[in-house]
N, C-alpha and C positions, 0 to 999 in steps of 0.2 A: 504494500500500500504506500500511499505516500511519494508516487516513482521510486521506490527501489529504497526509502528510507525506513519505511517501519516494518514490521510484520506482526500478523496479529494470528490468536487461536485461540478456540473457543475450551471452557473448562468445562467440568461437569455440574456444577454450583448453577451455571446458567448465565455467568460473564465471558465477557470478550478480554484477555489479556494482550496489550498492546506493549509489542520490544520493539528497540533502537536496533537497527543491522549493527552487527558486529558487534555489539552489548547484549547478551542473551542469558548474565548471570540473573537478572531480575526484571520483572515488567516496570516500565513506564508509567503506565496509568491503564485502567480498565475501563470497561463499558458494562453496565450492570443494567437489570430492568426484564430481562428475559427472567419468568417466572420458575422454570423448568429448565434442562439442561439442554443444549444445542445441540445437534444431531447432527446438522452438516452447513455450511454456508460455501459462497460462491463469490467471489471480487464482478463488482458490477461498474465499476471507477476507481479511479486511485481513491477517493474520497468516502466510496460509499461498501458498503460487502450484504450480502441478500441468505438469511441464517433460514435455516427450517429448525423448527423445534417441535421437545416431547411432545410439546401440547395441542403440535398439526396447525401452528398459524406460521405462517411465514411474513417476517419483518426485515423491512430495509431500516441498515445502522449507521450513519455517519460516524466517518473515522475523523478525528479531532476538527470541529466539536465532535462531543460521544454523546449523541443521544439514539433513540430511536426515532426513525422521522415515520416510517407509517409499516402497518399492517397489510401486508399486498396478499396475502388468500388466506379466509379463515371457514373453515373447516363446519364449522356451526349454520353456514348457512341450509346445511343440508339437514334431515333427521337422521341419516346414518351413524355408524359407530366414530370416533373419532380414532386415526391413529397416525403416526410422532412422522415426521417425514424424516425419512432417509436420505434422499438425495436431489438439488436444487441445480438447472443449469440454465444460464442466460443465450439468449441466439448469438450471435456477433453483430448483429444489428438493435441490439438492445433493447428492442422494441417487445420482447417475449420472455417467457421466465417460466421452464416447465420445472414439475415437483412429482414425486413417486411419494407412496409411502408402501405400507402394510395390505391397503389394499387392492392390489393390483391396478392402480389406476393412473394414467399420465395425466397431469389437470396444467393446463395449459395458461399464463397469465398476462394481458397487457400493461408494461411498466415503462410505456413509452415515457409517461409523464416524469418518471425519475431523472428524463434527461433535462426537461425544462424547467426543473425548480429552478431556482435563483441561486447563485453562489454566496454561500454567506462571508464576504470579506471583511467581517470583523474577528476572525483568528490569525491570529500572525505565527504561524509554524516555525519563521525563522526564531526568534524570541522561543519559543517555547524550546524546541531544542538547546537553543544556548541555557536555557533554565536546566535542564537536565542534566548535561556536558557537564556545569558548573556544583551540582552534586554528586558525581559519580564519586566512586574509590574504589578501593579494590575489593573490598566487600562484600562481590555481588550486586555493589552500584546500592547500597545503602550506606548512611552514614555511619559508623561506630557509637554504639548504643551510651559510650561515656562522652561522646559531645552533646549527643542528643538533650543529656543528661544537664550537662555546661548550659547549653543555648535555652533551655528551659530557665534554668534561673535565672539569667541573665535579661529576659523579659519580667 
């Protein structure tokens, strides 16, 4: 993600942990909000990634910001059983977004609109990495728990 700066994967808790290439002693920052655990996800943009979860909804995540920005197929519109999607793949024209699960079924989705949201230019990437760069150690890229301890008092 990011061109080639971040990498991200999903946990079983049901967050997105988000690493620096070449820094993969410890995550950066997470994406949290998925109820259930992630099952499979798919890069839709450098900025965006398309998750299926236990819980059979499929959500598009914005990578920094992290939020969730929408729900692209949810499962509930039908009375059928619900079950966890396995596996999510985008066309090369981005315009489709198919999803398998349990039950044998390909559901096919239009996510044309994901191209034409608006870019939000109020995150500065560059500044956030230099924020990051500027705490790293050798640590696994955390501080040592006796400064932590220092800069606590020190406010």
């Amino acid at each position: 993600m990011k061109n080639g700066k971040k990498v991200i994967s999903a946990a079983g808790d049901g967050s997105i942990n988000i690493f620096s290439w070449d820094w993969f002693g410890d995550c950066n920052d997470r994406i949290v909000g998925h109820p259930n655990s992630i099952e499979c996800m798919t890069k839709y943009d450098e900025s965006t990634v398309i998750t299926g979860g236990e819980d059979g909804l499929l959500r598009a995540v914005s990578v920094l910001p992290n939020r969730i920005i929408a729900i692209l197929g949810d499962p509930l519109d039908t009375e059928d059983e619900v079950f966890f999607i396995q596996k999510v793949s985008v066309s090369h024209c981005k315009n489709w977004l198919a999803s398998c699960a349990l039950d044998d079924m390909v559901k096919i989705f239009e996510v044309s609109n994901l191209m034409d949201r608006p870019s939000d230019g109020s995150f500065d990437l560059e500044a956030y990495e230099r924020s990051i760069e500027d705490n790293l150690v050798a640590n696994h890229g955390k501080k040592p728990f006796s400064n932590m301890e220092a800069e606590a008092e020190d406010e």
